[in-house]
C-alpha positions in Angstrom: 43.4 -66.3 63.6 44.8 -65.3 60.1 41.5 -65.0 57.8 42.6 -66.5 54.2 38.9 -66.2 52.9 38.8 -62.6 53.7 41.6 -61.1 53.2 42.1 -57.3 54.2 44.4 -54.6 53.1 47.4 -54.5 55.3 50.3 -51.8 56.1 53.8 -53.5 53.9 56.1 -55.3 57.0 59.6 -55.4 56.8 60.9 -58.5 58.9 65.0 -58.4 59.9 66.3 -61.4 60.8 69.7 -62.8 60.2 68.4 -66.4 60.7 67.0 -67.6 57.8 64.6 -70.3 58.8 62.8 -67.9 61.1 62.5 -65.3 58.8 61.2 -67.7 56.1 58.5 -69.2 58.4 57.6 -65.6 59.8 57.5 -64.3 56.2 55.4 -66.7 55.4 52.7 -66.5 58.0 52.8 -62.9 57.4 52.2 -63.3 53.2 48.9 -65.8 54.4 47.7 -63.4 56.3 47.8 -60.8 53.5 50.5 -58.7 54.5 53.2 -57.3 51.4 56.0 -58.3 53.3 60.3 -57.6 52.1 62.3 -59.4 54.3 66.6 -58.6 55.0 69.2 -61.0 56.7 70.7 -58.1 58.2 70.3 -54.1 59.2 72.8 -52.7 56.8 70.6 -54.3 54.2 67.5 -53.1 55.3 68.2 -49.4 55.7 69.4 -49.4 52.0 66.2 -51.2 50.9 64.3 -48.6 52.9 67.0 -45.4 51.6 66.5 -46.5 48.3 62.2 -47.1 49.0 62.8 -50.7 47.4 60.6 -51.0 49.8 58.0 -48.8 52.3 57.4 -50.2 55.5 55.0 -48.9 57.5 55.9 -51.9 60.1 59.3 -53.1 60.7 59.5 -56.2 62.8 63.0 -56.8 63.7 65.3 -59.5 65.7 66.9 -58.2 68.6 70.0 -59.6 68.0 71.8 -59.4 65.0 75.4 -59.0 63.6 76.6 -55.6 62.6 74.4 -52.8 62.9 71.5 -54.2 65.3 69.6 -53.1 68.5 68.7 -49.5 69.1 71.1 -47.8 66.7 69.1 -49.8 64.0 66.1 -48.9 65.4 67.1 -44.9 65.4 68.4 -45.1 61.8 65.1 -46.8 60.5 63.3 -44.1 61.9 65.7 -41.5 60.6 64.6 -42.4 57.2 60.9 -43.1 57.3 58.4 -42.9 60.1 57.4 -46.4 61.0 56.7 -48.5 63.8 59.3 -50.9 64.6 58.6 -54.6 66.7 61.5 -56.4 68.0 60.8 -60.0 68.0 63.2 -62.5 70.0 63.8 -65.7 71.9 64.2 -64.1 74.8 64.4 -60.7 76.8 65.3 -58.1 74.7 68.0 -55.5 76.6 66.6 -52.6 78.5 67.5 -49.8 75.5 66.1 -51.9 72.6 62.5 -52.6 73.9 62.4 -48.6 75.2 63.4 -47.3 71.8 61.0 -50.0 69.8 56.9 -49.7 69.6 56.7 -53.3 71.1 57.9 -56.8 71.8 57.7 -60.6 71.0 58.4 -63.5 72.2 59.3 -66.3 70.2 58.3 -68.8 69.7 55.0 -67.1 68.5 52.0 -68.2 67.3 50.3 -67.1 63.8 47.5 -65.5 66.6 50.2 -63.7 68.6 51.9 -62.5 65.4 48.3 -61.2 63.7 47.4 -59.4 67.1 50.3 -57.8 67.1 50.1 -56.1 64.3 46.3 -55.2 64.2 46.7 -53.4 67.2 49.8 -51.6 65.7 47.4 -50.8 62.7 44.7 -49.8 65.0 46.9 -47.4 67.0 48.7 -45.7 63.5 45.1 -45.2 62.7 44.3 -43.6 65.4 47.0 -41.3 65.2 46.9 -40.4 61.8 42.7 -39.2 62.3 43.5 -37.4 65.9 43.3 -34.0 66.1 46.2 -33.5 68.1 48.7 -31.5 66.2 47.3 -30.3 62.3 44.4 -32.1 61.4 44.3 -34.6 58.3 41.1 -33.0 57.5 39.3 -30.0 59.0 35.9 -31.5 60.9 34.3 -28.5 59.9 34.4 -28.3 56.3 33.9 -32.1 56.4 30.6 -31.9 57.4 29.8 -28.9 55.5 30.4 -30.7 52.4 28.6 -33.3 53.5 25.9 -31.1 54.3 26.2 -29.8 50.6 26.6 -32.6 47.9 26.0 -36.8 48.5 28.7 -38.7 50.3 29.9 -40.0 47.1 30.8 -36.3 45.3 32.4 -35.8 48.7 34.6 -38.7 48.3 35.5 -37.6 44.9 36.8 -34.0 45.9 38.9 -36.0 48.3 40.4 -38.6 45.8 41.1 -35.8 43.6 42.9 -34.0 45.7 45.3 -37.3 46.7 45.5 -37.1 42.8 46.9 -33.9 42.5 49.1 -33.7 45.2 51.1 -36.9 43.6 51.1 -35.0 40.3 52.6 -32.1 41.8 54.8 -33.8 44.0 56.4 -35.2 40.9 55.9 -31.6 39.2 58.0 -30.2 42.3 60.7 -33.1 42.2 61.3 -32.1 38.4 61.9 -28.4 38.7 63.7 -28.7 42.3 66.4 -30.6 40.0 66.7 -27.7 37.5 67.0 -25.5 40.7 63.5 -23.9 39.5 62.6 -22.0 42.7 60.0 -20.2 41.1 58.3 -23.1 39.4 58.4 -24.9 42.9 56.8 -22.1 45.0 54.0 -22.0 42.3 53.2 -25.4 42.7 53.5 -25.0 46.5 50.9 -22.6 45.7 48.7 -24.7 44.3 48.6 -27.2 46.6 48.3 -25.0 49.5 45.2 -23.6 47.6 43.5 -26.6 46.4 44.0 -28.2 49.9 42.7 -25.1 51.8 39.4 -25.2 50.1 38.9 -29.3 50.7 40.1 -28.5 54.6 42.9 -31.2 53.6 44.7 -29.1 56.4 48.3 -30.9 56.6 48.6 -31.1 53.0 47.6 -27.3 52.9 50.2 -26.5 55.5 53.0 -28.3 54.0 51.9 -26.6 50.4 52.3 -22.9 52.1 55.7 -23.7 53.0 56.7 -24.7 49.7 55.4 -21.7 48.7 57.3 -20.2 51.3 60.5 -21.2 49.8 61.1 -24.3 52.4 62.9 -26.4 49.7 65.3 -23.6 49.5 68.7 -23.5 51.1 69.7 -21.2 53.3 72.7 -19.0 51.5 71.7 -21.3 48.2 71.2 -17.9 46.1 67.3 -18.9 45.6 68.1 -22.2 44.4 66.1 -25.1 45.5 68.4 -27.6 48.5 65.8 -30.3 48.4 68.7 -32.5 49.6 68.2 -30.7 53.0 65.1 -29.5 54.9 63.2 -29.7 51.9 63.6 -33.6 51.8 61.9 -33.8 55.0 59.0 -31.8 53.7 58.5 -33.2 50.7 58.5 -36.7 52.9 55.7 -35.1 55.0 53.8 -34.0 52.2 53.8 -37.9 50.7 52.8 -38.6 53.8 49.9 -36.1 54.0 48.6 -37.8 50.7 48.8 -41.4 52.2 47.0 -39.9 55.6 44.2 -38.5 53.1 44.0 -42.4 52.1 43.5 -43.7 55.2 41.1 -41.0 55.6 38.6 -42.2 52.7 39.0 -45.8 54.2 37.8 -45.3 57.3 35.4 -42.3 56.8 33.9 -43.5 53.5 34.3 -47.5 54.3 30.4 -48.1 53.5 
């Protein structure tokens, strides 16, 4: 059931639906159960809310029948700007192509249980995913535990929360010289990042400073200037979500 005495920190939902009484009445079971929720009557609306980051979902749930832009091609354009796991809810059986391309399904009508256990399991499984070490690690194991090994939990925690720090004041450091096209300043900050990161084991942040420093926010054929429009969006997308991965991180490794 939705607990309103002990309310948790939950990922922001975006809930499409073109009819408006279900989205009020699914908006609002979602706000009592603590979720940030943005709601759209339509997909064209939602992608600019999401284009523009009005709003951040890290859950979309969606109807699976909608006029205009609905369905799968809304699904693959909502991914295209942010990675996010996307429920379609509906009355009845969604087509074949819709529940392939979405992360799950349904049914309405739902209950306030149905809807809550959807989404914890969603949580549970970005979780998951985010700690794995399939792929570059969030944090190296290994120099986890030798810091742990070195200093109390608490100083541990600290070098971590500093580093989420710095990264969002370089990020905006980047952002600043990328729109004077200064390559130089950019690579030196990539620099830094990939240095501070390297010696906290923050391994993805690490990676993604290295190729800033690399010159990955640079154009090819751009004469040295900075094309963050391009390839460089995507990485400066990835490093953000590096930083919110180290989050999650201190949540579930420093919970006590």
């Amino acid at each position: 059931m939705i607990d309103l005495v002990n309310p948790q920190e939950h990922p922001t939902v975006l809930l499409i639906d073109d009819d408006m009484v279900s989205r009020e009445v699914v908006a609002t079971l979602l706000t009592m159960g603590g979720y940030p929720v943005h709601t759209a009557p339509d997909g064209e609306t939602a992608l600019k809310m999401v284009d523009s980051e009005e709003c951040t979902p890290e859950v979309i749930l969606m109807d699976a029948q909608m006029p205009g832009l609905s369905g799968a091609a809304l699904i693959e354009q909502l991914r295209a700007e942010r990675k996010v796991s996307v429920v379609v809810i509906s009355a009845s059986a969604p087509p074949a192509e819709v529940a392939a391309a979405a992360d799950g399904v349904l049914l309405k009508p739902f209950t306030p249980k149905d809807l809550t256990a959807l989404l914890e399991k969603r949580e549970s499984e970005d979780k998951a995913a985010d700690i794995a070490p399939s792929g570059t690690p969030v944090v190296n194991p290994e120099t986890l535990a030798q810091l742990r090994e070195m200093m109390p939990e608490a100083a541990v925690r600290q070098i971590y929360e500093a580093i989420v720090s710095d990264i969002e004041r370089r990020l905006a450091a980047i952002e600043a010289a990328a729109a004077i096209n200064d390559a130089a300043e950019v690579r030196r900050l990539g620099h830094a990042i990939k240095g501070g990161c390297s010696m906290a084991g923050a391994a993805q942040a690490a990676r993604l400073g290295a190729l800033i420093e690399q010159g990955a926010l640079e154009g090819a054929g751009s004469g040295g200037k900075v094309n963050h429009l391009d390839n460089g969006a995507t990485v400066l997308k990835d490093l953000r979500a590096a930083a919110e991965n180290l989050k999650r991180m201190l949540k579930f490794e420093f919970s006590s």
